[in-house]
N, C-alpha and C positions, 0 to 999 in steps of 0.2 A: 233477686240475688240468689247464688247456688253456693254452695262451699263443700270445699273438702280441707283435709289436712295436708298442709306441707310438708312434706316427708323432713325436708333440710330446717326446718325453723321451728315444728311443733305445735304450729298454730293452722285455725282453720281461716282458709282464704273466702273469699265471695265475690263474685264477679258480677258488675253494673251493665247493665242497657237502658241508654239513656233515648227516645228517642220523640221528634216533633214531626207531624208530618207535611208544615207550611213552610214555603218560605220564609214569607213574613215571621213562623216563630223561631226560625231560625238564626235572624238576625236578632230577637229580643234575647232575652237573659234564660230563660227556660231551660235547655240543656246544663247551659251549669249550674240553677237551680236542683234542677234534677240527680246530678250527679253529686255535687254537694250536700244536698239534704240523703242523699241513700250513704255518703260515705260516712257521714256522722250517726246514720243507724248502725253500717257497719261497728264502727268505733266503739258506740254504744254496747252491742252487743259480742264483742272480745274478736271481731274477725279482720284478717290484715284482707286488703284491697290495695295492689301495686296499680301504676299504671295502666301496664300490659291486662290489668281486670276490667278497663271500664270499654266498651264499647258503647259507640254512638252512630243513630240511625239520624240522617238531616234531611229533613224534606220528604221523610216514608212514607207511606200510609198503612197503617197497623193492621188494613184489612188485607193485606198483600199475603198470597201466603208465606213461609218459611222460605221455600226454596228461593224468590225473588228476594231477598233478605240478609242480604248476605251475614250481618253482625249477628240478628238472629239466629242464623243459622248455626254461627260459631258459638255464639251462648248456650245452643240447644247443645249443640255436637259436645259442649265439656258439660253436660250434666248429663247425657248418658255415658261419658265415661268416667262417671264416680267423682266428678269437680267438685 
């Protein structure tokens, strides 16, 4: 997760990457475990996570680099601009 503050609401956001890199865990329960249990950490710890925060990688392989990555890539790209 990354956060920054929302300028319109005052509160700091954080943004999820959930990702499996089998098919097979892609049809089990795993991603929404995953995203599930990171938004109840967020929650836990005072940060909003919309929608538009979670990104999901199906069937990746996490040794891919960034660039082949595309969610990654958008997670990486909003925590160098201050996310």
């Amino acid at each position: 997760m990354s956060s920054s503050i929302d300028s319109g609401l005052g509160v700091e956001r954080a943004a999820i990457l959930a990702r499996v890199s089998t098919e097979e865990q892609v049809k089990g329960t795993s991603l929404t475990s995953q995203v599930e249990d990171c938004k109840q950490k967020a929650r836990e710890s005072d940060y909003l996570v919309t929608d538009g925060d979670i990104y999901i990688e199906e069937g990746v392989s996490g040794a891919l680099p960034a660039e082949h990555r595309p969610k990654l890539k958008a997670v990486l790209d909003l925590v160098e601009q201050g996310y």
